[in-house]
N, C-alpha and C positions, 0 to 999 in steps of 0.2 A: 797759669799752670798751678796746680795743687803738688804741693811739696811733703814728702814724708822725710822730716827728720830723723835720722838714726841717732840711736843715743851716744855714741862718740864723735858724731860730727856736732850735737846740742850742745857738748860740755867743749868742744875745741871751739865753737861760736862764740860760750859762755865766758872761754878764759881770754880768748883772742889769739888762739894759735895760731901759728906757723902751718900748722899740719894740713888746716883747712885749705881744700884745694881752691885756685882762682876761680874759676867754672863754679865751686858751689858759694862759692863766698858770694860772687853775680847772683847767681841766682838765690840765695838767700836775701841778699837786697834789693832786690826789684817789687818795687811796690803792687806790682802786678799780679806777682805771683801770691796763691795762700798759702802758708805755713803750718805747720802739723807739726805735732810731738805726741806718739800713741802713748797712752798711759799703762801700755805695756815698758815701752822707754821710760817712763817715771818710774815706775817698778823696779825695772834692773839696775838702775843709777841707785835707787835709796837701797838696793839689796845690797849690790856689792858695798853701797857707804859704811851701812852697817857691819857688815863683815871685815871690815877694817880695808878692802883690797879698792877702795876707790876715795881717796883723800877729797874732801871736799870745803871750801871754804866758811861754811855755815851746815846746819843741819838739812838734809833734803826736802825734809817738809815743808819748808821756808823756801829752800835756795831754787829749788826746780819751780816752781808757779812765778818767782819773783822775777827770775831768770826768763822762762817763757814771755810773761805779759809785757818784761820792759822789752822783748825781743818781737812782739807784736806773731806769736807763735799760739796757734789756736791746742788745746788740748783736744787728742783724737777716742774716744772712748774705743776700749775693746767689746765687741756686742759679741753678741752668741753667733753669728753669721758668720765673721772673721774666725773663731777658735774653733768652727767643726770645719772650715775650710784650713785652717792652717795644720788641724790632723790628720788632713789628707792631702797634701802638698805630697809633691815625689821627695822622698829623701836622702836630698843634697845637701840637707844643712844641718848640723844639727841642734844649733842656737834655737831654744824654744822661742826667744825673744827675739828673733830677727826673724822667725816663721812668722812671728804673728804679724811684724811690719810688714811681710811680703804678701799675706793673706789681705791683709788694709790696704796696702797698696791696691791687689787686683781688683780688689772689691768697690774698693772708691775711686779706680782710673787717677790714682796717684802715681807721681817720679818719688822716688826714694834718693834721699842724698849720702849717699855714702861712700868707704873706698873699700867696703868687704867685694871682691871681685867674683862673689858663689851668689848673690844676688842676682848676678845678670844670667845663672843657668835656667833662671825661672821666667815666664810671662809676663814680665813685670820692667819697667821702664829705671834704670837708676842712670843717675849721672853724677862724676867726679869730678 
C-alpha cells in the first residue's frame, strides 16, 4: 500500500506519540507498505516553525529530511497535476496543505494517514 503521511501524524511518528493511532502506527511499520511525506507537508512543518506556532527540536531544514530518511519515508514532490487538481477539489476543506495531500493522494492512488475526519468527504482513502 502507498501511504500519504499528513504532517501531524509525520511529527507524532517523529516524536513517538501517544496520539498516533494503533492502525496507523501498523501501518506505518509494515515493510510492505511505501511511505510518502508530500513536500507540501515539509512546507507547512517549516512555515508554522518559523512562525514560532510549531516548536521543533532542531531546525526544519535539518530535522524533516533526517526525520524522513531515518523513518525510511520517501519525499513526495508537488507537480503541477496535483495543484490544478487540488484547485478544483469541492470545498470541504479549507487547509490549502491538506488539499494538496488529498489531490496526491487521488492522483497517485494513495491511503492518507491521518485523524483530520473532513478528508474522508473526498474520493480519497484515509485510515486512522
Amino acid at each position: 500500500m502507498k501511504l500519504l503521511i499528513d504532517s501531524c501524524t509525520f511529527l507524532w511518528i517523529a516524536s513517538g506519540s501517544s496520539r498516533l493511532s494503533k492502525s496507523a502506527a501498523q501501518l506505518f511499520m509494515d515493510a510492505d507498505n511505501e511511505r510518502y511525506l508530500s513536500s507540501a507537508s515539509a512546507w507547512e512543518i517549516a512555515i508554522k516553525s518559523s512562525l514560532g506556532r510549531l516548536p521543533l527540536p532542531a531546525r526544519a531544514a535539518s530535522y524533516i529530511p533526517k526525520i524522513r530518511e531515518q523513518s525510511g519515508v520517501a519525499s513526495l514532490p508537488v507537480d503541477e497535476e496535483a495543484a490544478l487538481l487540488a484547485a478544483n477539489l469541492p470545498d470541504l476543506h479549507a487547509d490549502p496543505f491538506d488539499r494538496m495531500l488529498i489531490a496526491q493522494a487521488i492522483l497517485h492512488g494513495m491511503t492518507i494517514l491521518s485523524p483530520d475526519s473532513v478528508f474522508e468527504k473526498y474520493p480519497v482513502r484515509t485510515i486512522w
